[in-house]
N, C-alpha and C positions, 0 to 999 in steps of 0.2 A: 305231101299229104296236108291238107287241110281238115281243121275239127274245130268243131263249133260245139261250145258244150254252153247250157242254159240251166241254169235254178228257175223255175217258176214259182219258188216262194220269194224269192225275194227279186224275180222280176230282173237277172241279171245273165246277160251274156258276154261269155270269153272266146275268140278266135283265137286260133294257134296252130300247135305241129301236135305232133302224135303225146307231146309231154299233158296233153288236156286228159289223154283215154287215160293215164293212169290215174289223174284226179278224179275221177268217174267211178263211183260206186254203183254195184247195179241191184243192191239195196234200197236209195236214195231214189228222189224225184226230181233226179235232173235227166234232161232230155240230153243224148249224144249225137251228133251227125258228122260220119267222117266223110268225107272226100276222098274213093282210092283209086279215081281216075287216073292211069298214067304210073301206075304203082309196080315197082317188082312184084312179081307174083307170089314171089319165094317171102317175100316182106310182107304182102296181104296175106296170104297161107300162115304166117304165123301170129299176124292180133289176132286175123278172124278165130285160131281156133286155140293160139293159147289162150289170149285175153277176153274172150267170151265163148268159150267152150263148144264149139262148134263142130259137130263130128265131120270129121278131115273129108269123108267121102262126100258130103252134102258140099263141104268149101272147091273141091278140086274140078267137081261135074257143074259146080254154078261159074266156076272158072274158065270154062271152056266156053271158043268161040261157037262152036256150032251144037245145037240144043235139040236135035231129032225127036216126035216123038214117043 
């Protein structure tokens, strides 16, 4: 996993692994961008919906390969 987490007050970005989302408040005015290209699903299933509260149903249907509509 790659995450790219930015302050735009002070104009500063950090690359890294998933130890960035826990420095990420989502209070704060930094911007998050993860990477979960290539990711266990069972492992994306779990930031997307412990660490930003994402109801489980919206994570598992955006998970799937085929999108009917």
């Amino acid at each position: 996993m790659r995450v790219l987490l930015h302050d735009p007050a002070t104009d500063s970005t950090r690359f890294g692994g998933d130890e960035l989302i826990r420095d990420w408040t989502p209070d704060g005015n930094e911007w998050l961008w993860i990477d979960l290209d290539r990711e266990d699903r069972a492992f994306e299933n779990h930031i997307l919906v412990e660490r930003f509260a994402l109801v489980p149903l919206a994570v598992s249907d955006a998970q799937r390969h085929r999108h009917p509509p």
